[in-house]
C-alpha positions in Angstrom: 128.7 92.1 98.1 128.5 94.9 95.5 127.9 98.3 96.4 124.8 97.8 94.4 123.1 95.3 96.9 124.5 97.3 99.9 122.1 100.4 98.4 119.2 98.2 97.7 119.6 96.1 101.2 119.6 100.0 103.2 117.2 101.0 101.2 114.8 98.2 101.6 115.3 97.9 105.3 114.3 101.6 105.8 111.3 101.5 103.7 110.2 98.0 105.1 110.7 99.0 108.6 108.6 102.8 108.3 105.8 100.4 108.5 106.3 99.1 111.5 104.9 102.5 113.4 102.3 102.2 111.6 100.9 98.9 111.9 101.3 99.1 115.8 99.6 102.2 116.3 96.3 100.7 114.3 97.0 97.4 116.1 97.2 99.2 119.5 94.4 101.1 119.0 92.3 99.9 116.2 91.5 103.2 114.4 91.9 103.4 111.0 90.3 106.8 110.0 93.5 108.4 108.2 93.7 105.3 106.5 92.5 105.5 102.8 91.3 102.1 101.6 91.8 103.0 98.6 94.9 104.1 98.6 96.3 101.1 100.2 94.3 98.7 98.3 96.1 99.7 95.4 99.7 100.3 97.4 99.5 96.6 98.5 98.6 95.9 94.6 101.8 97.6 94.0 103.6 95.5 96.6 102.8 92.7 95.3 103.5 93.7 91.7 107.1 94.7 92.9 107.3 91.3 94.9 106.5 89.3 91.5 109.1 91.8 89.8 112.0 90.9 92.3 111.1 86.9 92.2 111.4 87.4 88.4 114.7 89.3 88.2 116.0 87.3 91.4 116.9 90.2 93.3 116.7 89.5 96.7 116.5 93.5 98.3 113.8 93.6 96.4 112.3 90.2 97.6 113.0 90.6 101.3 111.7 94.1 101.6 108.5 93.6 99.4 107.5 90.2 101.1 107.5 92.2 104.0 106.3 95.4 103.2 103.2 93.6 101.3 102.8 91.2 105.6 102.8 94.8 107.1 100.1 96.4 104.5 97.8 93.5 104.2 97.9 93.6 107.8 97.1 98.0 107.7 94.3 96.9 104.7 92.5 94.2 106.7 92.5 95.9 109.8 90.6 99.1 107.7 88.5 96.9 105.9 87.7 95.2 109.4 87.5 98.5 111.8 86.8 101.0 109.2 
């Protein structure tokens, strides 16, 4: 595997996985006041925008960490559309 992939595999695991903390904390306790609606309505647009991008080019760090990056936000979006 090319160097390349290595970077883009690392680098997609550590941003997918900063989510996590995230989602769990407004799961476990369903407050969503520092989350910004707007913000992450347009953060998941960009998600799925980069998810489109990575089907198109076929590169699969990007794939992987966007198709789960954009589970973990529309998960973070509906719960602050839902509690919020």
């Amino acid at each position: 595997m090319p160097l390349s992939e290595l970077i883009g595999y690392a680098a997609a695991s550590l941003t997918t996985t900063a989510f996590i903390p995230q989602a769990w904390l407004t799961w476990r306790s369903r407050r969503v006041d520092g989350v910004s609606l707007g913000m992450y309505s347009i953060f998941t647009l960009g998600i799925v925008l980069w998810l489109a991008y990575g089907l198109l080019i076929g590169a699969w760090p990007i794939i992987a960490a966007n198709a789960m990056t954009l589970l973990l936000a529309v998960f973070i979006l509906s719960m602050k559309i839902r509690y919020g």
